[in-house]
C-alpha positions in Angstrom: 49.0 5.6 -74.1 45.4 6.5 -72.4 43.3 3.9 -70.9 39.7 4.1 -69.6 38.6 2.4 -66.4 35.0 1.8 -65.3 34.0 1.5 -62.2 30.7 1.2 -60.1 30.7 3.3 -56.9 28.0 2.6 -54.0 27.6 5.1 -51.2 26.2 4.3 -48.1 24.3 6.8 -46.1 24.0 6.9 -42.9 20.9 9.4 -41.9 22.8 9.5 -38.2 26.3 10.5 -39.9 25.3 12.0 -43.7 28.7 13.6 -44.0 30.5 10.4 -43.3 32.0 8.7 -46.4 31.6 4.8 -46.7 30.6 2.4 -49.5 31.8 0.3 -52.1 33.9 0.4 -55.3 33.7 -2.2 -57.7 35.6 -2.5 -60.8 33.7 -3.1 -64.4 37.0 -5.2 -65.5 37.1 -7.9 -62.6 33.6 -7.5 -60.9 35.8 -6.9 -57.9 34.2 -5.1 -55.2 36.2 -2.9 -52.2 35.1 -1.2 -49.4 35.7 1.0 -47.7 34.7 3.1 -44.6 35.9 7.3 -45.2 37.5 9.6 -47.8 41.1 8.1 -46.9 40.3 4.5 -48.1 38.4 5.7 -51.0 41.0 7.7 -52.7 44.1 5.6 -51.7 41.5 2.7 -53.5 41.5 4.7 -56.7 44.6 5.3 -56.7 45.7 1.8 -56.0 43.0 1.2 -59.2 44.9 4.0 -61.5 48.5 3.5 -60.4 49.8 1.3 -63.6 51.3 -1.6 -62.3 52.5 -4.8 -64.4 50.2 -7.2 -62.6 47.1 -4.7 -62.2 47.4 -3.9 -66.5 47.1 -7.6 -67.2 44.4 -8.5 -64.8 42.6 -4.6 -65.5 42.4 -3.8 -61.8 43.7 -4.0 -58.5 46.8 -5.4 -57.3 46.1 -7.8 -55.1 48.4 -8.5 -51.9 
């Protein structure tokens, strides 16, 4: 089965670091917003987002800890 997720990302620039990766992702489904502060974060946060998980397909997002 195929589901689509929507999310909101924010990037934050930083003129003194413009290569740096940091903002926010926030999910359509929960209105939950997640930080984060380089590439690492961000993409283990997708992930985390994508990965289906019994308790993150009935509340539409992340799993919380």
């Amino acid at each position: 089965m195929r589901t689509v997720q929507s999310f909101i990302l924010r990037l934050l620039i930083d003129d003194k670091e413009p290569g740096s990766l940091r903002g926010a992702l926030r999910e359509i489904s929960t209105e939950d917003e997640h930080p984060f502060t380089d590439q690492g974060e961000f993409l283990n946060l997708i992930h985390q987002m994508i990965r289906p998980t019994p308790a993150n397909e009935k509340a539409g997002g992340l799993e919380r800890e």
